[in-house]
N, C-alpha and C positions, 0 to 999 in steps of 0.2 A: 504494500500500500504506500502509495504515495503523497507528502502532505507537503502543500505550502507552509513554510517555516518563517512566521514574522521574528524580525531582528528583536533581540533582547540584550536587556546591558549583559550579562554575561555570556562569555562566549561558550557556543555547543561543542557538547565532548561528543566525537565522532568514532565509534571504536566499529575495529575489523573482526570479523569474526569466520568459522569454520565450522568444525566438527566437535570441539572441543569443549565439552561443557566445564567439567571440571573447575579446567583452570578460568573458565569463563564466570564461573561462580564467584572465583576468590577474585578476581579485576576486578569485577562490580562490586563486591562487600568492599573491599578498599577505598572504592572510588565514591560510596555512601558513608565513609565516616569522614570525608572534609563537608565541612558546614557548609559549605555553598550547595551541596546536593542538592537541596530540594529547589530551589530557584537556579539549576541550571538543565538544559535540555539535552538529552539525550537521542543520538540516531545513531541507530546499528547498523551495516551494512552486511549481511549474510549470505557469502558465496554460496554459488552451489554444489551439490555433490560431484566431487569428480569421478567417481564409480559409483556402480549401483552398494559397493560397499560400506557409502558413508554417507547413502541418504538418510538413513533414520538417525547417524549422528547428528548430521545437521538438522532434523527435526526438533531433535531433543534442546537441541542450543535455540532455536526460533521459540520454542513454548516456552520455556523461562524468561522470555523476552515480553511474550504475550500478555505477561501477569503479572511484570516487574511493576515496582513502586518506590516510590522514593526520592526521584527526580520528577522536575518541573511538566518533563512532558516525557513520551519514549518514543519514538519513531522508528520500526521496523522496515527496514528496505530490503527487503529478499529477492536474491541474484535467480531467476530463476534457470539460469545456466553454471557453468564452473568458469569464472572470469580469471582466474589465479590473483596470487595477491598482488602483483604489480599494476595489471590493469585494476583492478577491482577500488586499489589504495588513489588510483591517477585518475579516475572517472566520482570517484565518490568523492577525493576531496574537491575536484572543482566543479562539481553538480552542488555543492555544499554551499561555498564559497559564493556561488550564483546569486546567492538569496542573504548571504550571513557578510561582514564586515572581516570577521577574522574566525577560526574555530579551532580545536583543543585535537588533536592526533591519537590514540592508544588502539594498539590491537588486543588480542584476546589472554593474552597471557604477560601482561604489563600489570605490576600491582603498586600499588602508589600508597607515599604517604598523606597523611592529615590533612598535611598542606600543602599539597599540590594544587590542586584548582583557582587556589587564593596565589600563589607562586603564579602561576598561569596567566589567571586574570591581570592580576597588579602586572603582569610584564607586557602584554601585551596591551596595555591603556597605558602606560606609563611613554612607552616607546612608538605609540601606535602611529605616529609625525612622524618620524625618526628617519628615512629611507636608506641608510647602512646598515640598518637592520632587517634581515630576511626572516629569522624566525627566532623562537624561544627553545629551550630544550629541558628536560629532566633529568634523564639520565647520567649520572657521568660515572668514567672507570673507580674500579677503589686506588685511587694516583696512592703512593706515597707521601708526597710532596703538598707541604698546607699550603690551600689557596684561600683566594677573598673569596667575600661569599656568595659573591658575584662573577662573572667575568665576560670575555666576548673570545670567539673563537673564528678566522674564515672560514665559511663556508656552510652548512647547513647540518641535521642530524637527523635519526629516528627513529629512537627509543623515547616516547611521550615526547611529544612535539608540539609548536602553536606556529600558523604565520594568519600573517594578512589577506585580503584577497591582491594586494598588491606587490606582497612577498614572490606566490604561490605562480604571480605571472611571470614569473623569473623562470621558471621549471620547464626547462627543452628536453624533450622525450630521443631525440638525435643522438646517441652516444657517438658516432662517427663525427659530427660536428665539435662536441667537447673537445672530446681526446684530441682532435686534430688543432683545436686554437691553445689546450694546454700544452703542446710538442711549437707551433708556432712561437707562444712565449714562453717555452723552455722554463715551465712551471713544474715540470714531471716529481722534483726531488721536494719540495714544498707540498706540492698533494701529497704525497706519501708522506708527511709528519719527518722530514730528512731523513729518508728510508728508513724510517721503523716499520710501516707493513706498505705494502703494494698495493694500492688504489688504483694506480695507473693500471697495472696489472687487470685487476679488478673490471676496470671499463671495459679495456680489452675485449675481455671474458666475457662482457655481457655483450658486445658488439658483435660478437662472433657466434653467438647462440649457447654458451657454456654455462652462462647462468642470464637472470631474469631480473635482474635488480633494479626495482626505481627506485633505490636511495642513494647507490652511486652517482645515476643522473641530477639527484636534487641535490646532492655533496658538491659535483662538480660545475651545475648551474651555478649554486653559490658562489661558490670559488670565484669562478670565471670575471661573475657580474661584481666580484671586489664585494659584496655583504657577507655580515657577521651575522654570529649565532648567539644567543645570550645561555651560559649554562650558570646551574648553582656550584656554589663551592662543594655543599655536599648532597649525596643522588636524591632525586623524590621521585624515584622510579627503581624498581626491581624486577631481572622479567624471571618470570619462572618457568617459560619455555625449554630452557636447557636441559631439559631432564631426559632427554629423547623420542619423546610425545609426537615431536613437530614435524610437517614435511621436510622442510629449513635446518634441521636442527640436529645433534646428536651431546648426548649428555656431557655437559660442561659448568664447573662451578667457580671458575676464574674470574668471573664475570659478575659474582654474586657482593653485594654493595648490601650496608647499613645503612635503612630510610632515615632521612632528618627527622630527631625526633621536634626539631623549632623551627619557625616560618621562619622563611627567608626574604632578606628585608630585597626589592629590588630598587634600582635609581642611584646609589653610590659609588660604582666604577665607572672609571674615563671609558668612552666609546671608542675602544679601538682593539685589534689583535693582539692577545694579551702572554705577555713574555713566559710569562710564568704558566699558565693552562697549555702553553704550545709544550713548553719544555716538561712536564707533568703526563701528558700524554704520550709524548718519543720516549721518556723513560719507562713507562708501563710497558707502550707494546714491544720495546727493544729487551726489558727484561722479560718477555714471556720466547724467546728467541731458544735455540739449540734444538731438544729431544721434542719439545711440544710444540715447534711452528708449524710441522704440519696439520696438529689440532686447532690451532690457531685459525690457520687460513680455514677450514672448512668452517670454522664457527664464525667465523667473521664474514663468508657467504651466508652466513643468517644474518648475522647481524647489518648489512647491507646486500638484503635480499631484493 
């Protein structure tokens, strides 16, 4: 069913969904205990089965939808084909977008803390003039290295994510186009975080049919178009995909981060690429290097699937 969706101050949490109940359960009990729930909207996007193996999972995930409560409104959008997740994520956020000002990103196994949504909101009304800013982000690695509790990153992310609809027109589906203007400007050692993992690589791959990822493409839109990403200092996103559950996925807990247990204040770092989150990240991924980078890279095709 489809509903025209009038603008509300807060922006709609847009989550992807599949077969998965489960974990589908624990993202939304999560995402019902920040106080904004009830005054913010909700719209599910629900692929369809891609074998007759996983239609009645995907059933079971649409009726818990049917009867949710909690939030402002609930908006069921059911795929009634198997669109996969890159189309499905690339058509639903700008069918979204169409009608909304800005809206909120989570797939089906994203579990958030408290205060995420107020993270969310406050960043994107804060910044919502801003235009070197492309999106907001949740997630971050568990770095070592103490950051502010704020920061800005180039280029784009997505693990719980928020843009604009002016962000989101940044977003070229072209992977041959990319790759070819970051090799023009001889950006290739920059995208890759000064080779700690292979992005480049990564486009590649999906330009060639190896993998399917529309988060490389919105990583290296970013990039391209010079906008930042706003992350927190510490995660308000956890996904518990890695358990080996997922199409994308096979079990991995490298990845696994402590929710802020305190809201995060947004609006007090300088607007620009910031030294410290750059260098926080090349030492993560450069310390997960040697016996495990071959687990790496396949978990990292989830993670920019």
């Amino acid at each position: 069913m489809w509903v025209l969706i009038v603008q509300n101050r807060l922006a709609p949490v847009v989550i992807f969904v599949y077969a998965r109940r489960d974990h589908v359960e624990k993202t939304i009990s999560a995402l019902l205990s920040n106080e904004l729930s009830p005054d913010t909207d909700l719209i599910v996007y629900s692929d369809g089965a891609r074998s007759h193996a996983d239609v009645e999972k995907v059933a079971e995930v649409r009726f818990f939808f049917e009867s949710l409560i909690g939030f402002k409104s609930v908006t069921l959008r059911a795929r009634e084909h198997n669109f996969g997740l890159a189309k499905n994520i690339i058509e639903g956020v700008t069918e979204v977008l169409e009608d909304h000002e800005s809206l909120i990103v989570l797939e089906d196994d994203m579990v958030t803390s408290p205060f995420f949504l107020k993270y969310m909101n406050d960043a994107l009304d804060f910044y919502k003039d801003d235009s070197r800013i492309i999106s907001v982000h949740g997630y971050i690695f568990p770095v070592k290295l103490l950051l502010p509790e704020t920061f800005f990153l180039l280029g784009a992310d997505c693990w719980g994510w928020a843009t604009w609809r002016r962000g989101w027109e940044f977003f070229n589906c072209d992977g041959n186009y990319l790759l070819e203007k970051i090799k023009q400007r001889g950006l290739q050692k920059k995208f890759d975080f000064n080779g700690a993992y292979p992005y480049t690589q990564m486009l590649l791959d999906q330009i060639e049919g190896r993998n399917n990822s529309w988060a490389i493409r919105w990583y290296a839109s970013a990039f391209l178009a010079d906008k930042l990403t706003l992350y927190p200092g510490k995660s308000l996103v956890l996904n518990i995909g890695n358990d080996g559950s997922g199409t994308h996925c096979e079990q991995e807990n490298s990845f696994d981060v402590s929710l802020s247990s305190q809201p995060i204040v947004v609006g007090s770092v300088k607007v620009e690429d910031s030294y410290e989150g750059r260098r926080a990240f090349e030492e993560f991924l450069n310390g997960l290097r040697g016996s495990f980078l071959k687990r790496l890279k396949r978990f990292l095709f989830r993670f920019l699937r």
